[in-house]
C-alpha positions, -999 to +999 in steps of 0.1 A: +351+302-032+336+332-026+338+358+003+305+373+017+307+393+045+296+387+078+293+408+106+299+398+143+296+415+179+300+396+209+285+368+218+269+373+252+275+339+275+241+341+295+210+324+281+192+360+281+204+370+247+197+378+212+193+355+183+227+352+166+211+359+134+201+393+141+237+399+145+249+386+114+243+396+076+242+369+056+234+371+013+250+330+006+245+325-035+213+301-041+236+271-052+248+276-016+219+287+004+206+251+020+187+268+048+161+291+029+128+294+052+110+262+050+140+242+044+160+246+076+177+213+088+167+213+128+191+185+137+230+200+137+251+179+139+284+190+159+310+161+160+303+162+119+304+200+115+338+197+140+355+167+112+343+187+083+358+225+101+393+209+109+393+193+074+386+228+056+412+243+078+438+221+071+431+221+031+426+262+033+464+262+051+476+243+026+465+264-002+477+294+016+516+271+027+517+263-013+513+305-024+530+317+003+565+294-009+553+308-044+556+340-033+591+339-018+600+319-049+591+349-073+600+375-046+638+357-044+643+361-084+625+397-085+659+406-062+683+387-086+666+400-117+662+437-107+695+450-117+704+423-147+674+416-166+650+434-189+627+463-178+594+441-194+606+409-176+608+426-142+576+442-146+558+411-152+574+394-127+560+422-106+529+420-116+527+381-110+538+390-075+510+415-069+481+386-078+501+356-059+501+385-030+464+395-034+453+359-032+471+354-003+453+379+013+416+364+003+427+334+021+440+347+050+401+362+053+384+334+038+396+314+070+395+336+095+360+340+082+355+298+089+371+304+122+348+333+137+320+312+123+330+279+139+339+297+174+300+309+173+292+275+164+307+268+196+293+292+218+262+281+204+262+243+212+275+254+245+244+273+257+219+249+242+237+214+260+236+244+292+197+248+286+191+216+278+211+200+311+186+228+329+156+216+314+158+184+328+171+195+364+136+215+363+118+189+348+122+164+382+119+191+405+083+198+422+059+215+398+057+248+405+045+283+388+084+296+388+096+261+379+070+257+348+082+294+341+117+284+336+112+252+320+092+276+291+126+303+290+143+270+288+126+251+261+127+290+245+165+291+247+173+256+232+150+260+206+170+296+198+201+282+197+196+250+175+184+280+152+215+294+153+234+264+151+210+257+114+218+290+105+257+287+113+258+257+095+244+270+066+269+301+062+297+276+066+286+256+038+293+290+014+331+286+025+335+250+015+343+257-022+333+230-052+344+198-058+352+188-096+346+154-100+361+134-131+347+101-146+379+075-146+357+050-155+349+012-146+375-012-138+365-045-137+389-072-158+373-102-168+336-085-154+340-056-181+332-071-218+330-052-253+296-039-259+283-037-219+268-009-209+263+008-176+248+042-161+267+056-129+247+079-106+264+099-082+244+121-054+256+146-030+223+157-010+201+174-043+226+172-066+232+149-090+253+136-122+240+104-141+261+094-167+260+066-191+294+046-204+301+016-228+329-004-235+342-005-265+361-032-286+393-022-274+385-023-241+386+015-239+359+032-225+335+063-235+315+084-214+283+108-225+301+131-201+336+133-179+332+161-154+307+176-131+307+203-101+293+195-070+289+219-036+304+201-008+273+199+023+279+196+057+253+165+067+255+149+028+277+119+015+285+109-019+260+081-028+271+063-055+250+035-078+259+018-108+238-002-129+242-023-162+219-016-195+206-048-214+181-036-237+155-023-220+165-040-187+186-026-159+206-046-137+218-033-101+254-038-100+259-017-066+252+013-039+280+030-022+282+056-004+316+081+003+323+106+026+340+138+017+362+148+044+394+133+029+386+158-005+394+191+012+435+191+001+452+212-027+463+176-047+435+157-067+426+129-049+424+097-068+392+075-059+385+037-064+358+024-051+343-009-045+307-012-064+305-049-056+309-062-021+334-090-031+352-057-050+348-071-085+339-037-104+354-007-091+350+029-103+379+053-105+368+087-102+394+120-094+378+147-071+398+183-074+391+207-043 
């Protein structure tokens, strides 16, 4: 993951206030950068933005639970080793120290960095339900000039803040690291015969990874290719379709689709899913966070 910088000052809690991205600096990598102009997304999505936050959190603490024991590990033999053990061995268990310690530290910002971002998410769904819950008061009370004033500022502010709420969304996705997704292959027993063929295409949002397999004689399988990295999205779900090659023929075997929210942990996560309805072929896949 990487680590851009963004800087905050505080979030005023009147209506009457500057656009949040005025207040932030914001340089996401392109692979990451989903709401260029003329692609912003103008429907957020909290409850999803809230699974996917808690999600992150919880992997992110995990990562930081698992270095931190590391560290005391390493910091519990560079005591014992100090005074009995050689001067190159101590130095490199020093120096191992140092990077477990420095890596540490990038996660300790890396999510306080999701948490200031999500707590202006927040803020910012907050003051649009607020101007939204005002527009309608206004809207069934008697037309007047100061009434058809307001409903304007209104309409102004909720169209501001789902701006923001794009815009938040879109520096969160930088945070959410990669997914490296490994082909398992097909399982399928008395489905899967010597010789078939299939193509498995797997979409996350724009990007995509269509492989072709074939089973062999010994019922082993080979793939044209085993891994691929995808960006994890906020809104986006794994959309999986496999289809069998005869010849020049293609035959639909299924269309799945798979959410993501379960992939944010420091273990791989082994995957089997069902291609058929009746659960006849399955594909194994392994997703590393």
């Amino acid at each position: 993951c990487s680590f851009p910088e963004f800087l905050f000052s505080s979030y005023s809690k009147s209506l009457s206030r500057s656009s949040v991205r005025s207040r932030m600096s914001l340089k996401p990598p392109k692979a990451y950068n989903s709401l260029q102009k003329g692609a912003l997304i103008w429907d957020p999505k909290p409850l999803q933005v809230k699974k996917i936050f808690e999600a992150l959190k919880k992997g992110l603490n995990e990562y930081l639970e698992a270095h931190q024991a590391e560290l005391d590990y390493l910091s519990g033999r560079h005591k014992d080793t100090k005074r009995n053990s050689r001067l190159a061995f101590y130095y490199d268990l020093d120096k191992q120290i140092r990077s477990v310690e420095r890596y540490i530290r990038k996660l300790e910002f890396h999510i306080s960095k999701v948490e200031e971002l999500y707590e202006a998410y927040c803020i910012q769904c907050r003051l649009r339900d607020g101007a939204t819950n005002m527009k309608q008061a206004f809207s069934l009370s008697p037309a007047t000039k100061a009434s058809r004033e307001s409903l304007v500022e209104l309409y102004r502010n909720v169209q501001e803040c789902t701006e923001d709420m794009c815009f938040i969304e879109g520096a969160l996705e930088v945070h959410l690291g990669e997914f490296h997704v490994k082909m398992k292959g097909l399982v399928g027993f008395a489905r899967l015969c010597p010789g078939d063929q299939y193509e498995v295409f797997v979409r996350l949002g724009r990007q995509k990874w269509r492989l072709k397999g074939k089973i062999e004689t010994d019922d082993s399988q080979t793939w044209d290719e085993e891994e691929k990295i995808f960006i994890p999205n906020l809104h986006e779900k794994f959309e999986i379709k496999v289809t069998e090659l005869r010849g020049l023929a293609t035959i639909l075997v299924g269309v799945v689709t798979c959410d993501s929210i379960s992939f944010f942990t420091t273990k791989p996560q082994a995957i089997v899913v069902d291609i058929t309805e009746l659960g006849t072929i399955k594909l194994r896949l392994e997703v590393l966070w």
